[in-house]
N, C-alpha and C positions, 0 to 999 in steps of 0.2 A: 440497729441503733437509732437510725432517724425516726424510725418510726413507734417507739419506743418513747421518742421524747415526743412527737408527736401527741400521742396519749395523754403525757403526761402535762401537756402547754396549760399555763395557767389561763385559767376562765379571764381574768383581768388583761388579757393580753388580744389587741382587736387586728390582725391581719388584713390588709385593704387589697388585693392583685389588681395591677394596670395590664392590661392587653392592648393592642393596634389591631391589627391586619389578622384573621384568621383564614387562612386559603384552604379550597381542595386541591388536594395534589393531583386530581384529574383534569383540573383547568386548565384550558389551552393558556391563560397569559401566568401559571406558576413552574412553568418550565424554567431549566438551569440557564436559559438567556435572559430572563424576565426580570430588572432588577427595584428591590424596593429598599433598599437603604434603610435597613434596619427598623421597616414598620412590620415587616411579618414579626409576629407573636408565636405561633404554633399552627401546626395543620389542625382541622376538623377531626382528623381522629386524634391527635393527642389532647385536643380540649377536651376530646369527649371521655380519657385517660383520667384530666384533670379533676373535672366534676366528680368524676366514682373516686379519687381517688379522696376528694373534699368533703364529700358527703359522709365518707367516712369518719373524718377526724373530725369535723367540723360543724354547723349549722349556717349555710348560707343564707345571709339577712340580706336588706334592703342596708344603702348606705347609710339613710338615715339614720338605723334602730341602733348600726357600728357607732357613729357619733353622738347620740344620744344617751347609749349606755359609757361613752368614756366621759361626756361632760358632767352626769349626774354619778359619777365612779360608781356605777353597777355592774357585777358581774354577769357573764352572761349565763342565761337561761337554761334551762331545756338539756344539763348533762354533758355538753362539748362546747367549746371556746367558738365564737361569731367570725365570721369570715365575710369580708365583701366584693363582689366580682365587677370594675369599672372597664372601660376600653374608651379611646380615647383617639378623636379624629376624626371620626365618622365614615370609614371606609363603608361602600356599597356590599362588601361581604357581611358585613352584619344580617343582612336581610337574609343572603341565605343560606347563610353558615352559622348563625351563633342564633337568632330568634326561634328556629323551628327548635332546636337543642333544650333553649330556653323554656318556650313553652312546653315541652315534653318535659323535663325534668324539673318544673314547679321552682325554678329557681330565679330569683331576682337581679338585678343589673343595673349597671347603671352606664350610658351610652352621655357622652360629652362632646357636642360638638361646634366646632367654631365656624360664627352665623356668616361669618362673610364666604364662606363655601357654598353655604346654602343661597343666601340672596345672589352670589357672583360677582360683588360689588368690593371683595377683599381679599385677594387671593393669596395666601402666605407665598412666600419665596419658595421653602421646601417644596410647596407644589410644582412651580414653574422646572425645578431642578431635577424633579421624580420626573415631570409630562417629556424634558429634554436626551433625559436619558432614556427613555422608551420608546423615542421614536427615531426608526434608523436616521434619518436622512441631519435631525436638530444634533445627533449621537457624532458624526461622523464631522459637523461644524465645530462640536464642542471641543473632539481631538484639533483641528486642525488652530480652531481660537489657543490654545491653552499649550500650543506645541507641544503635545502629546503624541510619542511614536504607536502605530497600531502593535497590535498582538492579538494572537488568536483567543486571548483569555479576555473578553467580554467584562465577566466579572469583575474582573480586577482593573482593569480600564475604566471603569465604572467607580469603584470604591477611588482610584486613583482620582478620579475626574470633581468626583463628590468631594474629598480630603482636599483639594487646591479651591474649590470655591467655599468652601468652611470658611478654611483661612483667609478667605478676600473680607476686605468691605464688605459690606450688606447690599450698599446701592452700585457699586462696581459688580456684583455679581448679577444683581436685579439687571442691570442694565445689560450684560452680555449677553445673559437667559432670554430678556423679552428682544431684544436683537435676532436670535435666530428663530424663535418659537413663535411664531404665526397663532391668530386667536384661534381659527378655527381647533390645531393644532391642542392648545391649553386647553380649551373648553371640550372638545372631544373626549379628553384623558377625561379628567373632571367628570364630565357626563357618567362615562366607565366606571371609574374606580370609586368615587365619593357619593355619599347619598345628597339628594336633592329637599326641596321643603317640601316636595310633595310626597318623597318616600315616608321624610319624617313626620304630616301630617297622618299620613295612615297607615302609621304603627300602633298594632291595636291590642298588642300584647299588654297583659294586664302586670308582668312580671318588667317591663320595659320604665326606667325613669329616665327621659331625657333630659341633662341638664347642659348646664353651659361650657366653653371651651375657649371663652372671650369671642370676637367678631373677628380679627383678622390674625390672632394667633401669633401677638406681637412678645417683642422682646419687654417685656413688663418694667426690666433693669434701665431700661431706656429710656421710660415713657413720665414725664408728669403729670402731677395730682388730677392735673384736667382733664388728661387724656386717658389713663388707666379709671379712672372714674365713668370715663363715657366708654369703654372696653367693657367695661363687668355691668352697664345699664343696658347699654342698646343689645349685648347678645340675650342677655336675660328678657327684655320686653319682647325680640323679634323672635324669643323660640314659643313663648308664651301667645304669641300673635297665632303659631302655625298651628302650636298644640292643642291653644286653649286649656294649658294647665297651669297652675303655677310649677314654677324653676323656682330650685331652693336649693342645687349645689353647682360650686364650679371648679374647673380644674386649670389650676394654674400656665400657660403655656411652658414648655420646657420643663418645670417643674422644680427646679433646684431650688435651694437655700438660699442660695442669691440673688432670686428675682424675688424674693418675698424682703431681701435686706432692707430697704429703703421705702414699706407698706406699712403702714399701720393697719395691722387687721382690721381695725373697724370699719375702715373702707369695706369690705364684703360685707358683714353684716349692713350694713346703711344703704348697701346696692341692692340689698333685699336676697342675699344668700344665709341661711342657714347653715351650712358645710363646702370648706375650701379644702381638695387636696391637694400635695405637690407630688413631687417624684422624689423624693430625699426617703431612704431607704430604711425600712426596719416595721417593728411590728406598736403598735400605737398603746400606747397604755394610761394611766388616769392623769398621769404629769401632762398629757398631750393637751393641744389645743383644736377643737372642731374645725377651727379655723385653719389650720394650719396640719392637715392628717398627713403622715405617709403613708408611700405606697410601697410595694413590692411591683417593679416592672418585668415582666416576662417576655424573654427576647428569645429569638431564634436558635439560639445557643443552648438556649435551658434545654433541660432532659426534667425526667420525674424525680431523676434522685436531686437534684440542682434546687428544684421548688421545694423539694422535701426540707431541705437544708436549710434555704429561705425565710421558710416557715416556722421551724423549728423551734425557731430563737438565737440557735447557737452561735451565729453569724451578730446578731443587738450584741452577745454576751463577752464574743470574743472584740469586737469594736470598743467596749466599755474598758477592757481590761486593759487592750494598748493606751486607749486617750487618759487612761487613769482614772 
């Protein structure tokens, strides 16, 4: 059945997929202690699932050509409905999970990364809370701060530990985290798990667009006209600094509906972006705005039948029907 309507997706319809984290499931840190709070996406073999599975139904374009064809309402090309592949954060398994796939299967991307990771000079909070959780010694602080009983279930200790600092404050969380996590500590994770300006200066894949992801990966719902203005300039200048290319798309941190509530689009076009996506769910069509694209996010949870579904449509169609 899905795949069925798959075939049948309208050419007017532009699917965008967000990925994070792509692991081998041979790595020593993707074992079941090992925890990422919901940035793994899928292992390397099921992306590699995913591309055959996309190649199929679909034609994977470059971001841009997705945005281009809904601003100018062109359908797409070439016999199958356009699809775009972004991932978002800049995990160090890109380099060697998703680029060699990449250039083996002639297929385009788009990599978003937020510059204050790169420079070291902005570290989101999620980071401090991912670096806290992974290291025994900050792990066994965080129970004892947050009076938290042990159990032999890691995991769940973990999701438990993650869910009570959600709900704090921002800067009561900031402040417990950098209390027990030591720099070395932070920036060791950091080194590991995220790419650096140097990784990103020589990425030399031709199928690779690196675009922005703002600077420190802020809550945008938060921020005023001056300060989200110099969010969408300085990562844009400093990725342009590494790459020597122009950046011409960015992806909204968090991605919702409601960090774009209180933006006038035209702030991104005037910061010198051509294409903003968010994470607000469904498949893009000519009513959309370039400015303003969704994505389909792909979580640890998904299977093939789950993206199929996604993809489909029939999830936009059923959402239409409840809201009226």
């Amino acid at each position: 059945m899905l795949d069925s309507s798959l075939s049948k997706l309208k050419k007017s319809c532009f699917p965008i997929l967000a990925y994070h984290r792509i692991i081998d499931e041979n790595d020593e840190d993707s074992n079941e202690n090992f925890y990422y709070d919901g940035t793994v996406s899928c292992t390397v073999k099921d992306f590699e699932s995913h591309i055959f599975f996309l190649k199929k139904y679909f034609r994977i374009v470059p971001l841009s050509e997705v945005a281009d064809h809904i601003a100018n309402c062109k359908i797409s090309e070439g016999g199958k409905p356009f699809v775009a592949i972004t991932f978002d954060d800049g995990y160090k398994s890109l380099i060697s999970n998703v680029i060699p796939l990449v250039d083996k299967s002639n297929i385009p991307c788009t990599f978003f990364l937020p510059t204050g990771i790169l420079s070291g000079d902005a570290i989101p909070l999620y980071i401090y809370i991912e670096a806290a959780l992974n290291n025994k010694d900050s792990f066994e602080m965080l129970l004892n701060e947050l009076h938290i009983t042990k159990s032999k279930n890691h995991l769940l200790l973990k999701r438990s530990i993650t869910s009570i600092l959600a709900s704090n404050n921002q800067g009561k969380t900031r402040s417990l985290v950098e209390k027990i996590l030591n720099v070395n500590m932070l920036f060791g994770y950091i080194e590991r798990n995220f790419l650096s300006a140097e990784d990103v200066r020589h990425i030399s894949s031709p199928f690779i667009e690196v675009a922005s992801h703002s600077h420190s990966h802020a809550d945008f719902s938060m921020l005023g006209k001056d300060e989200i203005k110099k969010e969408l300039t300085h990562s844009r200048e400093y990725l342009e600094s590494v790459t020597s290319k122009k950046v011409l798309s960015f992806a909204m941190p968090f991605g919702g509906e409601k960090y774009f509530r209180n933006i006038n689009a035209q702030v991104f076009s005037s910061s010198g972006y051509e294409n903003t996506c968010s994470t607000v769910f469904g498949l893009n069509t000519f009513s959309d705005s370039r400015l303003m694209l969704k994505r389909i996010v792909v979580n640890e949870f998904d299977t093939l039948q789950s993206i199929k579904l996604k993809l489909s449509g029939y999830l936009d169609r059923m959402a239409k029907r409840i809201n009226g």
